[in-house]
C-alpha positions in Angstrom: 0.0 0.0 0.0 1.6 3.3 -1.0 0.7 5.2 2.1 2.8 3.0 4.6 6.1 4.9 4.0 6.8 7.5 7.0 6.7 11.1 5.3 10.1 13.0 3.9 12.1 15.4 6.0 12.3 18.8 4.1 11.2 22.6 4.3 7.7 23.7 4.4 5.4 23.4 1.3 3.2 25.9 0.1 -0.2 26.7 1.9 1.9 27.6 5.3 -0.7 30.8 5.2 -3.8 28.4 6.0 -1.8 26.3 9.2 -4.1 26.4 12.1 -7.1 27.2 10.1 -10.5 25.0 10.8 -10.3 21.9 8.1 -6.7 22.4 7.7 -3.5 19.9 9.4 0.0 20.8 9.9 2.3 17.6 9.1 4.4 16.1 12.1 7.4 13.6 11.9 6.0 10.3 12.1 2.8 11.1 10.0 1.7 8.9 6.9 -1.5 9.8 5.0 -3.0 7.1 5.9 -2.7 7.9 10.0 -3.9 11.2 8.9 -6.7 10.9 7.1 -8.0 8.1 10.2 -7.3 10.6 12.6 -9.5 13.5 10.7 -11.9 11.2 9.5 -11.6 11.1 5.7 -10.4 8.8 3.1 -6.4 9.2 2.4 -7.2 9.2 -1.2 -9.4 12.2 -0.4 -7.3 13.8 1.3 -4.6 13.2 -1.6 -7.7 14.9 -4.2 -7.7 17.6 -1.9 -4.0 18.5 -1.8 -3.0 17.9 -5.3 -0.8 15.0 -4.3 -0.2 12.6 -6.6 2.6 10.2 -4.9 1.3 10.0 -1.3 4.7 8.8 0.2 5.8 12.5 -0.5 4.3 14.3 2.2 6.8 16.6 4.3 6.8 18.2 7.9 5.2 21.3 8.3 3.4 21.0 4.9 -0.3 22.0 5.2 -3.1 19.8 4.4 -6.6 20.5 3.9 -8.2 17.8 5.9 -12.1 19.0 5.5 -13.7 18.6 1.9 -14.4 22.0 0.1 -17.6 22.6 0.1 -18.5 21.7 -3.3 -16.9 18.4 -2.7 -19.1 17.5 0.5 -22.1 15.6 -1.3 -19.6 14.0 -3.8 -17.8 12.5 -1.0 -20.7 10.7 0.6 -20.3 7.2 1.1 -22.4 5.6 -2.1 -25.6 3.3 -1.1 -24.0 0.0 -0.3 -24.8 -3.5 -2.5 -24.2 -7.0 -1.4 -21.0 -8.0 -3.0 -21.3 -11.5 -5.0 -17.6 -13.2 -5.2 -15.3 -14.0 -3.0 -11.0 -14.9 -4.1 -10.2 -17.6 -1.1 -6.8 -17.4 0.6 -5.1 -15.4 3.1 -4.2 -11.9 1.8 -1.1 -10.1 4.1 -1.2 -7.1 1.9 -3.7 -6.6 -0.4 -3.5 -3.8 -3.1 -5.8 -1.7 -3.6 -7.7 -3.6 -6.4 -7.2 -6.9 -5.8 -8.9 -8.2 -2.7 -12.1 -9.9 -3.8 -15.8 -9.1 -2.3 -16.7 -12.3 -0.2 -20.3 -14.1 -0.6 -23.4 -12.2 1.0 -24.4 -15.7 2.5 -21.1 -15.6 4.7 -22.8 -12.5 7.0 -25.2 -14.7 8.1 -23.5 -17.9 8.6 -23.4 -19.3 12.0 -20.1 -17.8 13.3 -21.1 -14.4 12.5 -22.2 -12.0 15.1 -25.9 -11.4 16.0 -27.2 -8.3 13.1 -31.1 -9.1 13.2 -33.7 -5.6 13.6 -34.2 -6.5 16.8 -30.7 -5.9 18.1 -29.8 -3.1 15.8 -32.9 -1.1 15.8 -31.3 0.3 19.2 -28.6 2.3 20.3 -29.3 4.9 17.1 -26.6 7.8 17.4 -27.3 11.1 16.2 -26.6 10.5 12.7 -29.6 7.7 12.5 -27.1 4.9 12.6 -27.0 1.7 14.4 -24.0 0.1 14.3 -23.6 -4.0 15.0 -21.0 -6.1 17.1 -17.9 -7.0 14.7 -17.4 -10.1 16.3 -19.7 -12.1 18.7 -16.3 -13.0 20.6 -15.8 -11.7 24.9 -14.1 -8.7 25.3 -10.6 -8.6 26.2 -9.8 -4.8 26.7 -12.2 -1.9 26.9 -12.1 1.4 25.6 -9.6 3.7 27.4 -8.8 7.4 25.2 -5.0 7.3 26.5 -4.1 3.7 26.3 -7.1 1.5 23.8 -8.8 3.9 21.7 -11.9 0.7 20.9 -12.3 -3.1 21.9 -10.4 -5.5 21.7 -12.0 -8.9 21.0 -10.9 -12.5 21.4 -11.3 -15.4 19.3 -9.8 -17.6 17.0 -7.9 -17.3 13.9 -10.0 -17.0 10.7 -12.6 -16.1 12.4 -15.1 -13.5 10.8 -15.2 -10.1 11.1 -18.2 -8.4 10.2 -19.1 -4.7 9.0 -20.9 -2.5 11.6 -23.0 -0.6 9.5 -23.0 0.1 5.5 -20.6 2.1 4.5 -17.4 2.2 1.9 -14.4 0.8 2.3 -11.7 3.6 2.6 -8.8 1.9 3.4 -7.1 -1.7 3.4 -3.9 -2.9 3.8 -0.9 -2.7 6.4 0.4 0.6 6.3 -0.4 2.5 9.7 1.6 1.1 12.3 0.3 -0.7 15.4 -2.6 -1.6 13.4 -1.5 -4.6 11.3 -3.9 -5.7 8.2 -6.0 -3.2 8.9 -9.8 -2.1 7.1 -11.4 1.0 7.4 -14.8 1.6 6.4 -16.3 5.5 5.7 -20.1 5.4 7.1 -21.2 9.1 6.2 -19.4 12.5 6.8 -19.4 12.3 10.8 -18.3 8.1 11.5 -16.1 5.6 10.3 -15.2 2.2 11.4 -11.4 0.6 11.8 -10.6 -3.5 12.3 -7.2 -4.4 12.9 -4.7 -7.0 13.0 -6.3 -9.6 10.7 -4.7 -12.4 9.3 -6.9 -11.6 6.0 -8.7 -8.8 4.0 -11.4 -9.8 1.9 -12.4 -6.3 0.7 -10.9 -3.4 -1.3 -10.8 0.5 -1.6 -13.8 1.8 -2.5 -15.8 -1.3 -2.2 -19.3 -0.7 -0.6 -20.6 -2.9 2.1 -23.2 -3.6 4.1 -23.8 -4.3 8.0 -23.1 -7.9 9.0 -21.4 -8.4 5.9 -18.0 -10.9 6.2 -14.9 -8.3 5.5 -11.8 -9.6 7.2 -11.0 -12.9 8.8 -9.2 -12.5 12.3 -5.4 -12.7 12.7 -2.4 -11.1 14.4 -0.8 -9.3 12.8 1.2 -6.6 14.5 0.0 -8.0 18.1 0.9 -10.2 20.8 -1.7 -12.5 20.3 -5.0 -13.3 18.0 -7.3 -10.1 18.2 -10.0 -8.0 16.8 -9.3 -4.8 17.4 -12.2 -2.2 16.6 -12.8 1.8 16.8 -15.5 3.7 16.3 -14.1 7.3 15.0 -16.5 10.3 15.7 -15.0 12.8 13.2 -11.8 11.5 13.1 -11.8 11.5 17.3 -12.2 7.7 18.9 -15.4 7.3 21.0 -16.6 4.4 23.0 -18.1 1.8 21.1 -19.8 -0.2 23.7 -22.0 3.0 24.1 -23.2 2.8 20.3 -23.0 -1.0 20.0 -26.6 -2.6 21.2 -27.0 -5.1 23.9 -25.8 -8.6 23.5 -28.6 -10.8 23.9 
């Protein structure tokens, strides 16, 4: 994925007049496009639109990013309605590129395994944007949500086990480029929430694909962690909340 290369030391790029403005980011060492566009929650390539960037490794400290959609781009950037994907490529994928990772089979968001997605236990727990996200896996809970130290849940199970979609949305990112995170998706649910599942053993979605709740879009792993994991954030414009207090009660 091109965006896991740490950015380029060098002087400040153009667009130093608009640092500290609302919508616009100041680059730090350390930062990828990738980390940045999770933590303002947008899609890197987006973010890359907005910028005029056309190799996203080449980001430098200090440059200035608009982070926040012109306004004409605000309805173009809306995640499109979500369809059922119908194919599936079998076998572990490490690092998929961007175009390469298959859609898995509808039937495999309701199999068994997957975790509970029916109207009764969704219909609840709606947040202000009208959404009502599902469990990603019907696994315990190892670790809760903590903003200094776990910014989601961490879930335990077994690996190849399914992970799930928490709501429709569009698949902004997926691959292994932000560290910590290991084979990591990220899915765009409107303007306000997005979605991240990390350290899976196996993508079986790609950029830009649209998905739907309950839908089958990684199988659990771990990579880059001590052990096999799901770990999951909810992102509240870009900022990590608490998902157990949008998530509905287990039955």
């Amino acid at each position: 994925m091109a965006t896991s290369s740490p950015i380029s030391m060098g002087p400040a790029m153009t667009g130093s007049d608009n640092a500290g403005k609302p919508g616009y980011y100041s680059v730090r060492s350390g930062d990828t496009l990738t980390k940045i566009a999770l933590d303002h929650g947008q899609s890197w390539r987006d973010i890359a639109k907005w910028n005029g960037i056309d190799n996203p490794n080449l980001i430098e400290v200090d440059q200035v990013l608009r982070v926040a959609p012109p306004v004409q781009d605000t309805a173009a950037n809306r995640p499109s309605k979500p369809v059922v994907a119908q194919s599936q490529v079998p076998g572990s994928v490490t690092t998929p590129p961007a175009n390469t990772a298959a859609a898995p089979s509808s039937a495999n968001a309701n199999s068994p395994s997957s975790a509970p997605t029916s109207s009764s236990s969704s219909s609840t727990n709606l947040n202000d944007e009208g959404l009502a996200f599902a469990w990603p896996h019907p696994g315990p809970v190892l670790a809760g949500f903590d903003e200094a130290k776990n910014k989601g849940l961490d879930f335990a199970g077994k690996a190849g086990d399914p992970v799930l979609a928490a709501a429709d949305g569009k698949v902004v990112y997926a691959g292994s480029g932000l560290r910590g995170y290991g084979n990591l998706v990220i899915i765009k649910h409107n303007n306000t929430f997005l979605t991240a599942y990390a350290h899976n053993q196996a993508l079986l979605v790609k950029e830009d694909q649209a998905v739907t709740k309950g839908q089958r879009i990684a199988e659990m792993g771990s990579s880059d962690a001590d052990r096999v994991k799901l770990h999951f954030e909810i992102r509240r414009q870009g900022k990590p909340v608490d998902p157990a207090k949008l998530l509905p009660a287990r039955p």
